[in-house]
N, C-alpha and C positions, 0 to 999 in steps of 0.2 A: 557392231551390228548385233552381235549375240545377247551384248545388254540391255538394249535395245528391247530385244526380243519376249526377253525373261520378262523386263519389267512389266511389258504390254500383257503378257501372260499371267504375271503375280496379279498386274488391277481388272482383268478382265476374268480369272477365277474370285474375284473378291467381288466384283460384281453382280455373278451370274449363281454363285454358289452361298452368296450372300456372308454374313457375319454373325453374331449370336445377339439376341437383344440384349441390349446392354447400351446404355448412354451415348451417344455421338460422340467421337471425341478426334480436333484435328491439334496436328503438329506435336502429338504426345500429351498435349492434357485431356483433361475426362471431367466434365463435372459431378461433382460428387466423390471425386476417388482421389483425383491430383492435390498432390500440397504445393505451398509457398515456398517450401523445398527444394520441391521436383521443378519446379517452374523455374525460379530460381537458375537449377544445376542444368536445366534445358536453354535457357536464354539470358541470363546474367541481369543484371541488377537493370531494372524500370527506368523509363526516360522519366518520370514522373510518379509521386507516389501521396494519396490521398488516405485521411483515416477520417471516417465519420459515424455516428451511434446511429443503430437503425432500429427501434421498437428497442429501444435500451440496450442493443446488441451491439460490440464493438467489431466493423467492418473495415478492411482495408480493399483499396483500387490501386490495383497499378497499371502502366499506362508505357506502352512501347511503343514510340514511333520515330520518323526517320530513319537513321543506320542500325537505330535499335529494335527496329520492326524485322519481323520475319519478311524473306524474298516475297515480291510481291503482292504486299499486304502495307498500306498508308500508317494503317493504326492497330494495334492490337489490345484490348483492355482486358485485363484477368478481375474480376472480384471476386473477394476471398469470406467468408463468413457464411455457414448454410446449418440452419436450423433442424433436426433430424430427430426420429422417437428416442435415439442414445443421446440426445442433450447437443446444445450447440457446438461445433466445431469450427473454430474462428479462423483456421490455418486452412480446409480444405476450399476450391474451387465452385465457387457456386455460379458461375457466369463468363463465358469468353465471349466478349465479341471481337469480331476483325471487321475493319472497312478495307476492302480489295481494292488494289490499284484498280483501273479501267483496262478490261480485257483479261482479267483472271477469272476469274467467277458468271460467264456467259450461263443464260436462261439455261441452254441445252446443258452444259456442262454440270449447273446442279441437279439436275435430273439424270444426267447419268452417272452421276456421285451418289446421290442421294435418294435417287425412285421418285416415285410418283409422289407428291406431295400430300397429307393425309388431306387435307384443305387449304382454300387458296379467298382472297380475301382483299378487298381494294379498301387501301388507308388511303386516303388524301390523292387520289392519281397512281397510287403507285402500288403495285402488287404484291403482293405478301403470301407467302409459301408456310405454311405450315406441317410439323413433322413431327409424330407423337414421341420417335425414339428421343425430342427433348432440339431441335431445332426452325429458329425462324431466321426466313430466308427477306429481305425487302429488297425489292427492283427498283432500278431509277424509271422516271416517268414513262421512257419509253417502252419498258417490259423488259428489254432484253442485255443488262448487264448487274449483277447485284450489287448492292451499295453498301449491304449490311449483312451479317454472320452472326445470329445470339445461338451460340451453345449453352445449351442447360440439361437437368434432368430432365430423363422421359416424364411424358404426361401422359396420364393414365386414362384408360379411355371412359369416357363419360358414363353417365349408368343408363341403362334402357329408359326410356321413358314410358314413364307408366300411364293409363288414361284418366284422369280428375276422375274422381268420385262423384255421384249423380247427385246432383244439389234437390233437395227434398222439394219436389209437387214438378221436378221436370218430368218433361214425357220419357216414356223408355224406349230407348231403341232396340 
């Protein structure tokens, strides 16, 4: 019961007291920071593994699922290769997705994992969470269990918009 307790207390100080900005990162990776490594020496070798050149840049996919999947989690894909002002890094984490078994990742649950969503956004029926610390969340039709997990870098928030320039013989307001 006491472990219990603590744990309730560890995630409900980390909710409430928040975390530092810094990249989303679940089950120990981080995009942007984790290697092929770490992944690696965290979950052992891929059910699957893809290399493909992307803008001439050599990328690898790898691909955990079934017994090789995190507890409930269907699918888990790393890609690896992220372009940055220090020059490309082909080993670091540039993308996690996970597709959640059904009943881990509830509407409610990402929001109280994750906050308020920075915006929210209907692809094809289905709803879409957006989250600038570098997370998108997609729902199954119904709204209320998520399908899909893309961790990435934060995105940076957009620049003010500024008003057009008065096109010459308009009136002035």
């Amino acid at each position: 019961m006491m472990r219990v307790l603590a744990g309730a207390l560890v995630l409900w100080s980390a909710l409430v007291l928040g975390a530092p900005a810094s990249a989303l990162d679940w089950g120990g990776i981080e995009p942007g920071v984790t290697t092929i490594e770490q992944v690696r020496a965290l979950y052992g070798a891929p059910s699957k593994e893809a290399r493909a050149k992307v803008e001439s840049y050599d990328t690898i996919q790898w691909v955990y699922e079934g017994a090789r999947a995190p507890g409930g989690i269907q699918r888990m894909t790393v890609d690896y290769g992220l372009l940055t002002p220090q020059g490309y890094k082909p080993a670091v984490v540039r993308v996690l997705r996970l597709e959640p078994k059904p009943k881990i990742f509830g509407r409610n649950t990402v929001v109280q994992g994750f906050g308020i969503p920075d915006g929210i956004s209907d692809q094809d029926g289905q709803d879409t969470f957006f989250y600038k610390l570098g997370l998108i969340v997609t729902f199954d039709k119904e709204g209320s269990e998520a399908v899909l997990l893309n961790f990435m870098l934060p995105q940076p928030d957009a620049p003010a918009s500024r008003p057009a320039p008065a096109r010459p013989g308009a009136p002035k307001r």
